[in-house]
C-alpha positions in Angstrom: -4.1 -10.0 4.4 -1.9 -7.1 3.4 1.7 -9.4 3.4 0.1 -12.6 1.4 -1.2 -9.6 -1.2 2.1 -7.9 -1.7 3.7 -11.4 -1.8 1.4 -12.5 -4.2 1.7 -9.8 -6.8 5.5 -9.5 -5.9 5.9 -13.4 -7.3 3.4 -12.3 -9.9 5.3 -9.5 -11.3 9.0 -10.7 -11.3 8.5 -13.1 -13.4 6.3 -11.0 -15.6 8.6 -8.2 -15.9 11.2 -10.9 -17.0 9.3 -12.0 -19.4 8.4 -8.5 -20.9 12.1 -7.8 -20.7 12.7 -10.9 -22.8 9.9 -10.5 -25.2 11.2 -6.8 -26.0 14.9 -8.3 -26.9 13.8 -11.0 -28.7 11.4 -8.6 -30.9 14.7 -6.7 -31.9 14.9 -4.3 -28.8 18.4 -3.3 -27.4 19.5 -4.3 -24.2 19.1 -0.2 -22.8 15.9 0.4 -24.7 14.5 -2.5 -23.3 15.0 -1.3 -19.7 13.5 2.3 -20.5 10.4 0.8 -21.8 10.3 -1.3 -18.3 10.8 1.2 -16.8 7.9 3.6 -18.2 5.7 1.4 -17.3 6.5 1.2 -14.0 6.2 4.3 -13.8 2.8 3.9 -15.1 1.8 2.2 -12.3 3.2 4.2 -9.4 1.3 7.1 -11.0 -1.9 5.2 -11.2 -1.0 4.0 -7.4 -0.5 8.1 -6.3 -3.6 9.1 -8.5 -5.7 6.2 -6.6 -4.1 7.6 -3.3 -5.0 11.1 -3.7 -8.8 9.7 -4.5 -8.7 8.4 -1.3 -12.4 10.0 -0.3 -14.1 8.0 -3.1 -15.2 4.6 -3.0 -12.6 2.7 -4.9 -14.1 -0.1 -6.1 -16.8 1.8 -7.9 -14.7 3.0 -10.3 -11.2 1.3 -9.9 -12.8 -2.5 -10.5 -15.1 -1.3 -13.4 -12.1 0.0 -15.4 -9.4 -2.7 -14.5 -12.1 -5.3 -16.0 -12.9 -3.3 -18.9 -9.3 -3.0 -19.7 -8.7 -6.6 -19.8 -11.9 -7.4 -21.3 -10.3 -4.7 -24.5 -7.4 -6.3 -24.2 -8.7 -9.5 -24.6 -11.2 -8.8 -27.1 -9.2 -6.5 -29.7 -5.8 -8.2 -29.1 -6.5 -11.8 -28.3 -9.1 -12.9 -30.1 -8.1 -11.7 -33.4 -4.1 -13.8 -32.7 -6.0 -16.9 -31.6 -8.8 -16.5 -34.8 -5.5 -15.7 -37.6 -3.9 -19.3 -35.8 -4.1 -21.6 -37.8 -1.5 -24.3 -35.7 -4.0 -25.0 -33.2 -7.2 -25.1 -35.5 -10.8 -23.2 -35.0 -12.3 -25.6 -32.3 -8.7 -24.5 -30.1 -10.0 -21.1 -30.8 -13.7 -21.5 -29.9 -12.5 -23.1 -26.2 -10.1 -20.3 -25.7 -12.6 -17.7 -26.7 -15.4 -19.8 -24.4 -12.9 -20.2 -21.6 -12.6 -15.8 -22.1 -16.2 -15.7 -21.4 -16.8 -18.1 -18.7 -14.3 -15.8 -17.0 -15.8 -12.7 -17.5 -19.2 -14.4 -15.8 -16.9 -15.5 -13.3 -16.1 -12.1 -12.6 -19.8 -10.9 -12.6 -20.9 -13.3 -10.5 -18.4 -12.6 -7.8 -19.6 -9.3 -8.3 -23.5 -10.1 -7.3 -22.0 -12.3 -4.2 -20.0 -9.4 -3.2 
């Protein structure tokens, strides 16, 4: 379970990072200050890994899934939904199944939850 985890995020990630990396030099950043800002977020996560670590003791998923799913619900509700509602290429009923499809995730999640 452990290997086809870490090989899952690792072919998550890589292609993610490369992404970021492109985004950030297409949005004007240099080459160097592109790489710094990868790399402070990395960092980010290696300190949120050590911080989970060291609150070994506690219950993880009492507090680690709650805020992982409230930060992507933020994310999706303060940065998203505002791009897809200002888009006018795709028209409102593109935005109204995007914003739906949102949602029915979210349940998804909270019905996983009660199975669990």
């Amino acid at each position: 379970m452990g290997m086809i985890t870490t090989f899952a995020i690792l072919f998550h990630e890589v292609p993610h990072e490369i992404g970021d990396f492109a985004i950030l030099i297409q949005s004007g950043c240099q080459k160097k200050t592109a790489m710094m800002l990868q790399l402070l977020t990395a960092l980010g996560a290696i300190s949120g890994t050590l911080l989970s670590l060291l609150a070994g003791g506690l219950d993880p998923a009492s507090w680690i899934l709650p805020l992982t799913a409230g930060g992507f619900i933020y994310i999706a509700t303060v940065s998203v939904i505002p791009e897809l509602l200002e888009n006018k290429k795709f028209g409102f009923w593109q935005s109204v199944k995007e914003i739906v499809a949102m949602l029915v995730g979210v349940l998804m999640m909270w019905i996983i939850t009660l199975i669990e």
